[in-house]
C-alpha positions, 0 to 999 in steps of 0.5 A: 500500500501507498499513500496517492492522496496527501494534503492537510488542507483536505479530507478525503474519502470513498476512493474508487478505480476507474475501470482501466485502472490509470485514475482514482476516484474519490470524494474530497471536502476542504479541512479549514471548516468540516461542518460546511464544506461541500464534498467535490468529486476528483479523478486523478491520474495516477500515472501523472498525479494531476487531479481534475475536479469532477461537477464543478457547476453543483452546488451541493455535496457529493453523495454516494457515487459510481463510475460506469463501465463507460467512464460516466460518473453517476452520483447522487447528492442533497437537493431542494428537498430531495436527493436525484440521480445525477451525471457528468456528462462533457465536464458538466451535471445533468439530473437523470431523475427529478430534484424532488425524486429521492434516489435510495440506490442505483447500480448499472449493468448491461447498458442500464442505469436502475435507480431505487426511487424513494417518494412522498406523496402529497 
């Protein structure tokens, strides 16, 4: 084991390969105020330890996570009441379900994103 992820200046979590194996996913919140900072979503290259900031246009923290077999990061996140499935599609966020749909769990496979929703009726 090596240390790849090493800054005093964050908190870092929920690590993750990407399917080839060259970049590290994970989640990364600033240390100077714990209680309010956002958790962004980074990759690294491990090769040349460069980190691209994954969603920079979302507001809201990171929540769970996955990187489809095609490179195509889902996550979900806290947002106006609900918690929606989301994408990062070209180096920006796109909802794959409603703001105010709740998203319990997702998975994907053979070529499919399915999403557990959770709903209030009114």
């Amino acid at each position: 084991a090596r240390t790849v992820l090493d800054n005093e200046a964050w908190s870092y979590g929920q690590p993750r390969f990407s399917p080839d194996g060259a970049s590290l996913y994970f989640t990364a919140s600033e240390s100077d105020q714990p209680g309010f900072r956002q958790a962004k979503l980074g990759r690294m290259n491990l090769a040349s330890k460069e980190i691209a900031w994954l969603a920079p246009d979302w507001k809201s923290a990171v929540g769970p996570y996955q990187v489809g077999r095609d490179g195509t990061v889902r996550f979900t996140s806290n947002w106006q009441g609900g918690e929606p499935l989301l994408a990062i599609e070209n180096g920006r966020t796109a909802s794959l379900t409603p703001a105010q749909t709740g998203v319990a769990a997702f998975d994907e496979g053979g070529g499919k994103v399915v999403a557990a929703l959770i709903s209030v009726p009114n």
